[in-house]
Backbone as a chain_set.jsonl record, in Angstrom:
{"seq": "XXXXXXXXXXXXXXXXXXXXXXXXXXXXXXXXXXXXXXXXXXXXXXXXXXXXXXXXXXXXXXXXXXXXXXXXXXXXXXXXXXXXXXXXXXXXXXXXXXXXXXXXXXXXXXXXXXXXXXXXXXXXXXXXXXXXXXXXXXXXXXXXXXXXXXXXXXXXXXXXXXXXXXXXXXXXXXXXXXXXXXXXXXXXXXXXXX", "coords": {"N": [[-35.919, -15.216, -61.975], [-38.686, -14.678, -60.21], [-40.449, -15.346, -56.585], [-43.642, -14.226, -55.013], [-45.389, -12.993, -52.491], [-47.459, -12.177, -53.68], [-48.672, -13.607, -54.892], [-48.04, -14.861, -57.277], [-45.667, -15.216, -59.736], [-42.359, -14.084, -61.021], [-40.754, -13.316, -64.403], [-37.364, -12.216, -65.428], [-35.986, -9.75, -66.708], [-32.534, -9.94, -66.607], [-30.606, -8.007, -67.569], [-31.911, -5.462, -68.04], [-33.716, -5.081, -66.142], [-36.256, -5.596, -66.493], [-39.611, -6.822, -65.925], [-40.459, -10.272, -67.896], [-42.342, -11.977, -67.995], [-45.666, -12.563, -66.022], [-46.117, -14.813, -64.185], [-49.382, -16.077, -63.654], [-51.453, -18.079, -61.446], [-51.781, -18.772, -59.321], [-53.903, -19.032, -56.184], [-53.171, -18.314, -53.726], [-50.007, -17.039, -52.153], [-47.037, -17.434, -53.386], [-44.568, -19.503, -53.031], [-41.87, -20.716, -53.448], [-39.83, -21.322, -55.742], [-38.735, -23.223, -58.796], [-36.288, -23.926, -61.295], [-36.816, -26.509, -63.768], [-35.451, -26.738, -66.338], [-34.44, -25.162, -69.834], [-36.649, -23.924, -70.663], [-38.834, -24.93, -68.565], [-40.685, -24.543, -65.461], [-41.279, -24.436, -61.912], [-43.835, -23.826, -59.977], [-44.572, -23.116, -55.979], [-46.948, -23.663, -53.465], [-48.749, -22.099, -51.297], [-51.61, -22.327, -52.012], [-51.928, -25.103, -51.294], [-51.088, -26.005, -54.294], [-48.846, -26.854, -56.575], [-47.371, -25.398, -59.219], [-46.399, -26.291, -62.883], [-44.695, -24.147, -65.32], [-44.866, -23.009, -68.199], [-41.825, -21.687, -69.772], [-41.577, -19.851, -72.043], [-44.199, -18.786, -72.99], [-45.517, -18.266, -71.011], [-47.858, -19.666, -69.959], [-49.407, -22.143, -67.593], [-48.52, -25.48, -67.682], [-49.579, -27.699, -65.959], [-51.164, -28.216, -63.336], [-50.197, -29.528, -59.964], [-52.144, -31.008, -57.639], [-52.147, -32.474, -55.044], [-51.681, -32.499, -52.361], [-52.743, -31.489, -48.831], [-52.186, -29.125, -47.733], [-50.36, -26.498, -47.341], [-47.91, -26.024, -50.104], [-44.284, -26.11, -49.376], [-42.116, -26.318, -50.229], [-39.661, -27.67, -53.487], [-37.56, -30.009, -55.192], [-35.992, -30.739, -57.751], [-35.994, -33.107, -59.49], [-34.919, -34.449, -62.209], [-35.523, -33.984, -65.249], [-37.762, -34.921, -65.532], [-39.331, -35.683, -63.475], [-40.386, -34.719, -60.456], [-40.132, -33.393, -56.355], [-41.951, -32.462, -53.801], [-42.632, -31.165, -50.986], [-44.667, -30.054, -47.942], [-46.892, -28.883, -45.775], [-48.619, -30.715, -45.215], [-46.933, -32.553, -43.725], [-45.952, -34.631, -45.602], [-44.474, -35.454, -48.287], [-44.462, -35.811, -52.153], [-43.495, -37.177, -54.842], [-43.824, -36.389, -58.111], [-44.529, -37.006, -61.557], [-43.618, -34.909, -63.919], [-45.058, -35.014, -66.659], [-47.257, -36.523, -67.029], [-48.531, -35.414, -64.85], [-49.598, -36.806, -62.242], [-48.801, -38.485, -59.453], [-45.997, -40.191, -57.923], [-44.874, -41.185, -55.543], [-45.733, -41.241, -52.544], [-44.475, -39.958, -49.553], [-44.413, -40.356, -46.565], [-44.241, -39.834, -42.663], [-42.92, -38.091, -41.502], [-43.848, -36.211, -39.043], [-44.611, -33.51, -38.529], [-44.997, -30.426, -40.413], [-43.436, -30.445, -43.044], [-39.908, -29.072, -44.218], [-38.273, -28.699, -46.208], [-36.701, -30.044, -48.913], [-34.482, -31.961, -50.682], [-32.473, -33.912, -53.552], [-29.921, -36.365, -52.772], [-27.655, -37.73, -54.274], [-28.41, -39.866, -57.015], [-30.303, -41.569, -56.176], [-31.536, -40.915, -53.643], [-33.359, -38.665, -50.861], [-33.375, -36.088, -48.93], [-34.942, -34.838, -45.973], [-36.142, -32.239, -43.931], [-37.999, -31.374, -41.518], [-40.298, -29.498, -39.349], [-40.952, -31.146, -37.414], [-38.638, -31.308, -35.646], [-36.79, -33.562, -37.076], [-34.657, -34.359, -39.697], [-35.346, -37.066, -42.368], [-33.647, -39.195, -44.238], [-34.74, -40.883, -47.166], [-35.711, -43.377, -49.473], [-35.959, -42.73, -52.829], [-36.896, -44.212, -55.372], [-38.544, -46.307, -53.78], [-39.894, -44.965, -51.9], [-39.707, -44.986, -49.625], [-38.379, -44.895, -45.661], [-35.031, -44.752, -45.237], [-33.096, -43.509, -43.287], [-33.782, -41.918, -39.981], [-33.193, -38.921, -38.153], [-32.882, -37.595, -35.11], [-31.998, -34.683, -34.203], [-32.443, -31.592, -33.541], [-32.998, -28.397, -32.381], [-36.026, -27.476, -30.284], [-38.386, -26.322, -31.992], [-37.132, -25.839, -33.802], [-36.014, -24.243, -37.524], [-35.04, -26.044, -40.315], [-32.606, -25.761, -42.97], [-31.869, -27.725, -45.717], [-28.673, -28.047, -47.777], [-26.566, -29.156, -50.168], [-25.92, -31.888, -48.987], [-25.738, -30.772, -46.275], [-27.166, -30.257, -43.577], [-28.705, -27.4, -41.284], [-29.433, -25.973, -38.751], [-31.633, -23.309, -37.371], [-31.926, -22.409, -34.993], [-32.143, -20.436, -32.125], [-29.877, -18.831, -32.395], [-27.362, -20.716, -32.929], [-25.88, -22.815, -35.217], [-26.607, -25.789, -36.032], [-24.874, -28.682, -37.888], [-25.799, -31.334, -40.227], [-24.081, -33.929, -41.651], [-24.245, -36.056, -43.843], [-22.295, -38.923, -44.132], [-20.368, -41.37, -45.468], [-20.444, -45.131, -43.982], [-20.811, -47.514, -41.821], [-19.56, -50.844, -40.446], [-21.217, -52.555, -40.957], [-21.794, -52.008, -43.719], [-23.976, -50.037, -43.336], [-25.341, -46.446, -43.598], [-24.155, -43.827, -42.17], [-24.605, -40.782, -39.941], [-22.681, -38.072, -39.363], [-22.333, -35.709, -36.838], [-22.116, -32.539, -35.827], [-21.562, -29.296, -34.085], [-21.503, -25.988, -34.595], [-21.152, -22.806, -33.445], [-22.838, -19.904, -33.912], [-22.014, -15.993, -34.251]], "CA": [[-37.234, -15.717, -61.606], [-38.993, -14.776, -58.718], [-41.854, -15.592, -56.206], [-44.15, -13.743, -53.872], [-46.585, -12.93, -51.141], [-48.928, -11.503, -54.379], [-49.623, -15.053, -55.691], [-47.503, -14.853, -58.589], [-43.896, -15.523, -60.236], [-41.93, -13.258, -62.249], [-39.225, -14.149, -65.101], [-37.299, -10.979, -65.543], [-34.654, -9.522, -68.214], [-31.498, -9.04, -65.682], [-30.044, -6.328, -67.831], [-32.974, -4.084, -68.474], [-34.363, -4.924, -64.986], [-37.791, -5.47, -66.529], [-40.631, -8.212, -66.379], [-40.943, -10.444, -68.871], [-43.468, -12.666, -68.072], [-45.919, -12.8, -64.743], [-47.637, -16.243, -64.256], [-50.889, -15.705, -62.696], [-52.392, -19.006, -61.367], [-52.077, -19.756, -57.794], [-54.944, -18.353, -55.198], [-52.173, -18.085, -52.277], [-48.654, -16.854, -51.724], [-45.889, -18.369, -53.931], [-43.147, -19.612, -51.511], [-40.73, -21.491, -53.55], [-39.715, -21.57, -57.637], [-37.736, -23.734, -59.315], [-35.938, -24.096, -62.99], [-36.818, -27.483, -64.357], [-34.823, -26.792, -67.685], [-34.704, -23.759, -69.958], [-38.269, -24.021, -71.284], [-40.26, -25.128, -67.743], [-40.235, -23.981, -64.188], [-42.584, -25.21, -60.951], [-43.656, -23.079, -58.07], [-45.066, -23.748, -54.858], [-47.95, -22.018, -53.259], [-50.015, -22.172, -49.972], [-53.188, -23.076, -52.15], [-51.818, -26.385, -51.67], [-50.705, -27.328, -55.426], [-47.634, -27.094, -57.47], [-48.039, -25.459, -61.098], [-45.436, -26.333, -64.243], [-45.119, -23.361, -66.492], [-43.891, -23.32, -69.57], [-41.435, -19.932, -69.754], [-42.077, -19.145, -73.364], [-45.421, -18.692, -73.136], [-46.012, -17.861, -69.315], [-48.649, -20.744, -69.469], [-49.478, -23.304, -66.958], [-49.132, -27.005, -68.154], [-50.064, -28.557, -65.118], [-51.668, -27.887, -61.612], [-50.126, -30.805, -59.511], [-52.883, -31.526, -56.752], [-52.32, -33.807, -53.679], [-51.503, -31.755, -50.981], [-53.736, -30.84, -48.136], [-52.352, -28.062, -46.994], [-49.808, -25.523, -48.501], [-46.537, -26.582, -50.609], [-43.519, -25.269, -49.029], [-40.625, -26.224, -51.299], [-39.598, -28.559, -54.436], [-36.424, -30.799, -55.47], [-36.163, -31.353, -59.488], [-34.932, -34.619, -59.523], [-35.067, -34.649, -63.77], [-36.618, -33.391, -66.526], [-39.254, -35.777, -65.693], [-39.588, -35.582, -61.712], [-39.891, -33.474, -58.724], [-40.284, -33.81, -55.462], [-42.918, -31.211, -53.55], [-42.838, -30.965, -49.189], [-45.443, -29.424, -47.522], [-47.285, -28.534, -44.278], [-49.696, -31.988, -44.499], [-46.181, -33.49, -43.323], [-45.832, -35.232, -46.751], [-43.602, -35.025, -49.618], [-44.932, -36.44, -53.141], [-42.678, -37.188, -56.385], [-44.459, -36.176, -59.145], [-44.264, -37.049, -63.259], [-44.03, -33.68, -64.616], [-45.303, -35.61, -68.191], [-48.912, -36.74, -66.682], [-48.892, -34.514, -63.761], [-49.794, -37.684, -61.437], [-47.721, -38.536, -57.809], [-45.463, -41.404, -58.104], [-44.731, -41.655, -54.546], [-46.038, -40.27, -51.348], [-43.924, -40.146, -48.34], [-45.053, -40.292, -44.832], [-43.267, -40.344, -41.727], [-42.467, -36.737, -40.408], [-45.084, -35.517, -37.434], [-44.751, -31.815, -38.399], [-44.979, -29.694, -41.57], [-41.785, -30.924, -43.774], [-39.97, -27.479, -44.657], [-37.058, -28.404, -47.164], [-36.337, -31.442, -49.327], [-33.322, -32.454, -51.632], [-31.701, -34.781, -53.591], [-28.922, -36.838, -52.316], [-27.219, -38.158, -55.123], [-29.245, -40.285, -57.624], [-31.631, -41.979, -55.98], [-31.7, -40.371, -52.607], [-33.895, -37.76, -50.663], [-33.151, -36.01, -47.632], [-36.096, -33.413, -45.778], [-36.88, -31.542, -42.699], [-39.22, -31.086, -40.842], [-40.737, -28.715, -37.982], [-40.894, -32.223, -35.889], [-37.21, -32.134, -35.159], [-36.167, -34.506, -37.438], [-34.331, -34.966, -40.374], [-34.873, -37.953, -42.67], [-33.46, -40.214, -45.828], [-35.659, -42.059, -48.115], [-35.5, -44.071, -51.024], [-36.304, -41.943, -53.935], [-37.843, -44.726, -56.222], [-39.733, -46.979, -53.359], [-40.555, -44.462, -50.96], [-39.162, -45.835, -48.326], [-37.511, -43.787, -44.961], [-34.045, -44.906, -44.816], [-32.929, -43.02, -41.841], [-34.235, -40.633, -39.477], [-32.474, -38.519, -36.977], [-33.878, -36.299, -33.892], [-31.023, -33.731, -33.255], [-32.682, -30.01, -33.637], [-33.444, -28.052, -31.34], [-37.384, -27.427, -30.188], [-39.0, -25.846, -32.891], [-35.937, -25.036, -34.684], [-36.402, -24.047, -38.867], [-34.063, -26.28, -40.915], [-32.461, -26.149, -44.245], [-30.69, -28.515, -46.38], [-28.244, -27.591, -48.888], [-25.368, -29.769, -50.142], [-26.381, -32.35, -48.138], [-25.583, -30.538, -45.065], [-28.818, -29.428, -42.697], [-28.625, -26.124, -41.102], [-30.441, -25.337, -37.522], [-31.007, -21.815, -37.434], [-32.812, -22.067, -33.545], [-31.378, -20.146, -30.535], [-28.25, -18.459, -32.806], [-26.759, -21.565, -33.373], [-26.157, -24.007, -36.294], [-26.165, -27.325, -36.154], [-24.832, -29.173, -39.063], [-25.602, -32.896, -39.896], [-23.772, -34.341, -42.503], [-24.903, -37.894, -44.386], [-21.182, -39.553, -44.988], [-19.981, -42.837, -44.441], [-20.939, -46.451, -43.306], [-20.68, -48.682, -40.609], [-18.763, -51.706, -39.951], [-22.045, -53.807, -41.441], [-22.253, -51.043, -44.739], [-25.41, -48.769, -43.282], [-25.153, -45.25, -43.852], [-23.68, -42.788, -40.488], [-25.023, -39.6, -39.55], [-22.182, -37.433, -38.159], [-22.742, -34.493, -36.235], [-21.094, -31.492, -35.48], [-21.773, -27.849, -33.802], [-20.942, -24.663, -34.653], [-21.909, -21.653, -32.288], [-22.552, -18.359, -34.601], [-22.376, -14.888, -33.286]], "C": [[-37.447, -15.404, -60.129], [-39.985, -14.978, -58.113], [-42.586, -14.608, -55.069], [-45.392, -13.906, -53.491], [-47.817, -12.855, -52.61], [-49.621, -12.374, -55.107], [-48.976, -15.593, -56.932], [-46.137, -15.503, -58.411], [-43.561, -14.634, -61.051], [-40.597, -13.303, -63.109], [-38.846, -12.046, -65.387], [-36.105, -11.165, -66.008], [-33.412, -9.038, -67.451], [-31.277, -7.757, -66.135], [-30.802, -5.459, -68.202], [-33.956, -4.439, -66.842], [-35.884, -4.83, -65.306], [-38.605, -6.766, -66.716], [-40.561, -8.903, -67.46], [-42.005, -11.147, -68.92], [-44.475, -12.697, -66.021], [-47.03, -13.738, -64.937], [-48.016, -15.931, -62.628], [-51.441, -16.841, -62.694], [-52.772, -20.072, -60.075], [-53.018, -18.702, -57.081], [-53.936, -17.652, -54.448], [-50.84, -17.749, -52.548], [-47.952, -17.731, -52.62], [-44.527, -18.416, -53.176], [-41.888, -20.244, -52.404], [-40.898, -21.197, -55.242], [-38.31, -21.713, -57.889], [-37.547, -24.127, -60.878], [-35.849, -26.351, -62.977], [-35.689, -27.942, -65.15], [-35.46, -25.536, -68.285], [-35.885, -23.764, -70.645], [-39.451, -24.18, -69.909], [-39.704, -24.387, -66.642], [-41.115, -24.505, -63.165], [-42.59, -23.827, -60.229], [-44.514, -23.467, -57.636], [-45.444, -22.83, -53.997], [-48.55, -22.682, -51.682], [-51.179, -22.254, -50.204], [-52.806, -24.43, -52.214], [-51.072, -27.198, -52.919], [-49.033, -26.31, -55.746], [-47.284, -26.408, -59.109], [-46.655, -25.674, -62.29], [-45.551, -25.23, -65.216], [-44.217, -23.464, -68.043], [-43.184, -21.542, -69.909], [-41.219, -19.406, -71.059], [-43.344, -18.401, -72.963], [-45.886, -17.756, -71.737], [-47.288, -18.811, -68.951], [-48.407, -21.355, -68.861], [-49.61, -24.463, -67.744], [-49.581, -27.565, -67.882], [-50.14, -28.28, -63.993], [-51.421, -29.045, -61.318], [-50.809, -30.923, -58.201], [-53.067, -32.712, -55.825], [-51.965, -33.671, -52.462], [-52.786, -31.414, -50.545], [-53.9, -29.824, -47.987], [-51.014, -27.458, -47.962], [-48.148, -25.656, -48.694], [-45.297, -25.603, -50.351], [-42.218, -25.26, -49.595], [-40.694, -27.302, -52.308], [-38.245, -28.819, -54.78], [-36.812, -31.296, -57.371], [-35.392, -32.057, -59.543], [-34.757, -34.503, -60.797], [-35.73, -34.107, -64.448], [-38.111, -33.866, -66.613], [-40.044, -35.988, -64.331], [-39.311, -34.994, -61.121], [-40.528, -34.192, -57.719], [-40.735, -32.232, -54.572], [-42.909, -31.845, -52.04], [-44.007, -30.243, -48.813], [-45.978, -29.42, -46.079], [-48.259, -30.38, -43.645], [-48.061, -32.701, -43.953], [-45.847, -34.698, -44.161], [-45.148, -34.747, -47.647], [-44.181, -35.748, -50.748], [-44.17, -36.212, -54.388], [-43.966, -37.689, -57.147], [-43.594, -36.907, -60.491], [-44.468, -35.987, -63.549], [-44.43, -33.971, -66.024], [-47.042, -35.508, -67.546], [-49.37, -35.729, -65.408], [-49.817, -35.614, -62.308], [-48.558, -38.204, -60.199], [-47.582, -39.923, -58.41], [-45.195, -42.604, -57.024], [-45.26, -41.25, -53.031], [-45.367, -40.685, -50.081], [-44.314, -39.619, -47.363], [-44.091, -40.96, -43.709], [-42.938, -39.378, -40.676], [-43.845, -36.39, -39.869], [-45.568, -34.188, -37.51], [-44.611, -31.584, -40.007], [-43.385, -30.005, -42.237], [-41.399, -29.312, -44.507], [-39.262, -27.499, -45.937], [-37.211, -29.738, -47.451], [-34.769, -30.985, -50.575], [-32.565, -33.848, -52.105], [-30.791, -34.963, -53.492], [-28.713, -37.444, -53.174], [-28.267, -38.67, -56.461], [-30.856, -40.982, -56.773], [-32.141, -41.89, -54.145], [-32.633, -39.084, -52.162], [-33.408, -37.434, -49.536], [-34.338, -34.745, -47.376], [-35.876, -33.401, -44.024], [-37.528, -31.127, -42.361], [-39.304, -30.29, -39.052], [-41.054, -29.697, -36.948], [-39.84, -32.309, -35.076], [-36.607, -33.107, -35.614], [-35.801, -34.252, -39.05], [-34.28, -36.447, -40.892], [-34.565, -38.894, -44.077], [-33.676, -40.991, -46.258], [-34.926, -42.127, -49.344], [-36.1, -43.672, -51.693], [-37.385, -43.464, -54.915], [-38.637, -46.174, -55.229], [-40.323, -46.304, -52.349], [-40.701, -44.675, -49.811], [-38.231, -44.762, -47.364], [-36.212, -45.527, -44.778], [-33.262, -45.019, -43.514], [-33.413, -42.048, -41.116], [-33.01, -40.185, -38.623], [-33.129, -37.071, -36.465], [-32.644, -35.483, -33.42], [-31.576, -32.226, -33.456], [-33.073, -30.192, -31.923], [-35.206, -28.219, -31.31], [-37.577, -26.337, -31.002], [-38.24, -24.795, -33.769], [-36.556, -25.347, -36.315], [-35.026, -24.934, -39.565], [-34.178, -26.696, -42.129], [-31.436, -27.143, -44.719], [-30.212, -28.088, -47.822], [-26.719, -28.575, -48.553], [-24.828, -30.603, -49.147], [-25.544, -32.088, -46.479], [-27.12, -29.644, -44.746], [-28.288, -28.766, -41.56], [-30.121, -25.842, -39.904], [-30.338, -23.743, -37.319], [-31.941, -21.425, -36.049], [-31.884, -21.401, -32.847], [-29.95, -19.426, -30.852], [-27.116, -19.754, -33.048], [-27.144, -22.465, -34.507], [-25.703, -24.804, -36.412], [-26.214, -27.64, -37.17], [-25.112, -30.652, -38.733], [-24.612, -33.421, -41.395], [-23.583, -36.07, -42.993], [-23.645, -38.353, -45.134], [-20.941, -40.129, -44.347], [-20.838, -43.72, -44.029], [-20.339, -46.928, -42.545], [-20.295, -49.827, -41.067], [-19.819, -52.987, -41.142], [-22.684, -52.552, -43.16], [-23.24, -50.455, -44.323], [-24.769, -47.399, -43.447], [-24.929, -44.424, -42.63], [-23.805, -42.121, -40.953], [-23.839, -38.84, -39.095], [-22.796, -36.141, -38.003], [-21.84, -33.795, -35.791], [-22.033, -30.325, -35.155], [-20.779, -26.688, -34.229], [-21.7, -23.617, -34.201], [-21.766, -20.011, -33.515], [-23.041, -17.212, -34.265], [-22.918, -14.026, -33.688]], "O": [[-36.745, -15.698, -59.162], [-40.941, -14.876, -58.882], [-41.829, -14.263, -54.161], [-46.267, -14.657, -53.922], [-48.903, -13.431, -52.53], [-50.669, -12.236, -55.738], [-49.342, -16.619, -57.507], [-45.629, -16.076, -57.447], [-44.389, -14.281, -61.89], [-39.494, -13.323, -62.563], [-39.596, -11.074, -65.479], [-35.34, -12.126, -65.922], [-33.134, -7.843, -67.548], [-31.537, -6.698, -65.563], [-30.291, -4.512, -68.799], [-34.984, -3.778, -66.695], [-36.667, -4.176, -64.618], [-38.303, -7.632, -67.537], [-40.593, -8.12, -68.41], [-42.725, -11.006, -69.908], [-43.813, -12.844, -64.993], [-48.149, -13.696, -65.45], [-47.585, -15.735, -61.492], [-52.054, -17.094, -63.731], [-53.375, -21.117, -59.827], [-52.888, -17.522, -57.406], [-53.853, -16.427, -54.536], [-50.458, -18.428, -53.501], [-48.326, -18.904, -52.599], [-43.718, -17.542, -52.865], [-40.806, -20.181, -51.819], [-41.952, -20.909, -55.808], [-37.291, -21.083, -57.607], [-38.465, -24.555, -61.577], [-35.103, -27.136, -62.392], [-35.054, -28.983, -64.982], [-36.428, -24.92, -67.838], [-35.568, -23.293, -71.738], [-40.604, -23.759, -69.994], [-38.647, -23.757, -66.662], [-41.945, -25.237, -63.705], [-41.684, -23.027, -59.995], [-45.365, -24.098, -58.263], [-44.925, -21.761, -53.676], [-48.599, -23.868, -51.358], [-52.015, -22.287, -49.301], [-53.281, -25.074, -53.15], [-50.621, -28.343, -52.894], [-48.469, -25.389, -55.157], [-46.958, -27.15, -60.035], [-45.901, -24.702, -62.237], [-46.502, -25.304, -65.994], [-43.206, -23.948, -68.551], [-43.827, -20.529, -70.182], [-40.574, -18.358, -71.099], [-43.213, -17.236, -72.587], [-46.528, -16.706, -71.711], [-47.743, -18.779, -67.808], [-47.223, -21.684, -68.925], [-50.604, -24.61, -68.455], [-50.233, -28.297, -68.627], [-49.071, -28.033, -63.435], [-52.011, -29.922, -61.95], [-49.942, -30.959, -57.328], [-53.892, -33.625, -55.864], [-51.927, -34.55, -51.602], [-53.741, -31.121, -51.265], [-54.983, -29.24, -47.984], [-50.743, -27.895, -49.08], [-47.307, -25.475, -47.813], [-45.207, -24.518, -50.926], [-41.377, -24.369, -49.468], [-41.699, -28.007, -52.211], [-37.545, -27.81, -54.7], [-37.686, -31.993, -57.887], [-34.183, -31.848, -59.638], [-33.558, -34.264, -60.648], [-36.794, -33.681, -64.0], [-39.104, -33.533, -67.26], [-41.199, -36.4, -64.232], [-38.17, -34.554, -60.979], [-41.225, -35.197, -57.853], [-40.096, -31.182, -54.641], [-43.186, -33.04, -51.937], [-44.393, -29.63, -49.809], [-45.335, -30.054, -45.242], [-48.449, -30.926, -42.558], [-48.339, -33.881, -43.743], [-45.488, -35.73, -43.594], [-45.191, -33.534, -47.85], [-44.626, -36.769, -50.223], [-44.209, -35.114, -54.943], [-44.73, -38.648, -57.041], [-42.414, -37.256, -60.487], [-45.671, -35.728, -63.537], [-44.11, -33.045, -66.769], [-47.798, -34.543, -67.658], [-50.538, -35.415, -65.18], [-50.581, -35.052, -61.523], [-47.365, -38.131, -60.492], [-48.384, -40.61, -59.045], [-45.19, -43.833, -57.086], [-44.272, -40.67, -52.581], [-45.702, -41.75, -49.563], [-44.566, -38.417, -47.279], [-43.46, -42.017, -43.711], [-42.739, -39.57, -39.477], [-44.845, -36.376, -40.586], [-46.524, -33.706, -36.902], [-44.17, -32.461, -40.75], [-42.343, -29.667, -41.676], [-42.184, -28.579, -45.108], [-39.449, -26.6, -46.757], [-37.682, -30.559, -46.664], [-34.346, -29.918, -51.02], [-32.147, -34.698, -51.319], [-30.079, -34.068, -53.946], [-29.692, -38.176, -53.319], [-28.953, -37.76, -56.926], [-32.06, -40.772, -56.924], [-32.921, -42.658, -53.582], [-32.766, -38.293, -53.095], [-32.914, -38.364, -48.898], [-34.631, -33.906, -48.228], [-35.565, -34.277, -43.217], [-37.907, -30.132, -42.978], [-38.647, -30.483, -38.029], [-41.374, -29.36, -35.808], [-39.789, -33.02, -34.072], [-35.845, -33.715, -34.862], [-36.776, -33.912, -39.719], [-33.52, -37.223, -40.313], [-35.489, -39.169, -44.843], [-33.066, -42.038, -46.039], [-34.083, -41.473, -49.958], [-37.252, -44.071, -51.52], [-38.615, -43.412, -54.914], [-39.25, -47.022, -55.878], [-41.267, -46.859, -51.787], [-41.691, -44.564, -49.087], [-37.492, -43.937, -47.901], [-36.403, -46.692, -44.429], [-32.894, -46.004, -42.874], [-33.503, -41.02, -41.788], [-32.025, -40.895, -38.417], [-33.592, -36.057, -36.988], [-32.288, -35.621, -32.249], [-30.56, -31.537, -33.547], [-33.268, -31.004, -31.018], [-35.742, -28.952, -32.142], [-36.92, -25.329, -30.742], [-38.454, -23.666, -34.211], [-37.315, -26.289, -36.544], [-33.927, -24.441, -39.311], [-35.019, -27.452, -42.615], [-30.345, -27.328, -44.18], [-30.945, -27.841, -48.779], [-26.059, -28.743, -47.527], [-23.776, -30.418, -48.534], [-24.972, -32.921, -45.776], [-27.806, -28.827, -45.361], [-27.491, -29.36, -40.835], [-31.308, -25.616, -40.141], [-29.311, -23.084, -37.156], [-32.573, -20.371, -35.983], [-30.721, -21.791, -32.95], [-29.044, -19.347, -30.022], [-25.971, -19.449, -33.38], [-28.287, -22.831, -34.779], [-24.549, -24.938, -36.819], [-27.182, -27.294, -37.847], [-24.897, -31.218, -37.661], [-24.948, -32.66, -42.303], [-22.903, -36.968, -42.495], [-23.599, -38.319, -46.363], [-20.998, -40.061, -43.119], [-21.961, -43.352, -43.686], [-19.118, -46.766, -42.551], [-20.64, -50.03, -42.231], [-19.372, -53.897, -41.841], [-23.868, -52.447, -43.482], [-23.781, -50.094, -45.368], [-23.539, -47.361, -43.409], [-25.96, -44.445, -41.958], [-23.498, -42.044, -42.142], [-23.933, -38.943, -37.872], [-23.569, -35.587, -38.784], [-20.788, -34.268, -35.361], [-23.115, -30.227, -35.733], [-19.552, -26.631, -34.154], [-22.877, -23.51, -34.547], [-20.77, -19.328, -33.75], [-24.232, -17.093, -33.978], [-23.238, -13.098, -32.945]]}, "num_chains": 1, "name": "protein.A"}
């Protein structure tokens, strides 16, 4: 599966290297696509929405609409939920059943670039504010924040480690461990890459 600049997605037959399906249904750029399960898929566009396809068919099930501005990645929490970032500086868990937002999170200052889930009922995202932070997946609640990037550093999260890729260096954060009164610690670490 893949996404591009031309608006589209394309499911393709590895070993014959040929198309099999191209869903046609976003205005703008497709930046992100993700496997649901082997029947659906999402991607995420710069017209703002979200679309569910169904990869039999190459149909859309559902245009998910509640962004302002243009959806820059997605987290498939379940067969039944995702979780969509974007430039309004908002993230929104969806019902992929009704195609209605469950939760809307607010909090980051800048365009949120990356999200993921942290175990079951965890989120973690970044944002072009300089901050990393971890909400509560089913009240929508920020957890923790933390301000360690650099200035207008790009960061990803994968396996809940977040990844500064400003200035040739990458800062890792990694979300393990509690404190003395059970809260959750941040550590931090550098690594200089050449």
């Amino acid at each position: 599966l893949s996404c591009s600049d031309d608006n589209t997605m394309i499911l393709w037959d590895l070993e014959s290297g040929k198309a099999i399906h191209h869903f046609k249904g976003h205005t703008r750029m497709v930046n992100h696509c993700a496997v649901v399960n082997e029947n659906r898929v999402l991607s995420c566009s710069d017209d703002n929405t979200m679309i569910l396809w169904d990869l039999e068919s190459g149909k859309a099930i559902h245009h998910f609409k509640g962004h302002t501005r243009m959806v820059n990645h997605c987290a498939v929490v379940n067969e039944n939920r995702v979780l969509s970032c974007s430039d309004d500086n908002t993230m929104i868990l969806w019902d992929l059943e009704s195609g209605k937002g469950i939760h809307h999170f607010e909090g980051h200052k800048h365009m949120v670039n990356h999200c993921v889930l942290n175990g079951h009922d965890e989120i973690i995202s970044s944002s072009a504010d300089g901050s990393i932070r971890m909400w509560d997946l089913n009240t929508g609640m920020e957890l923790i924040s933390a301000y360690h990037l650099k200035d207008n550093g790009y960061a990803m999260i994968k396996d809940n480690v977040l990844t500064d890729f400003s200035d040739n260096a990458w800062e890792h954060i990694s979300f393990e461990g509690v404190d003395e009164d059970g809260r959750k610690k941040i550590f931090f670490f550098d690594e200089v890459m050449e």
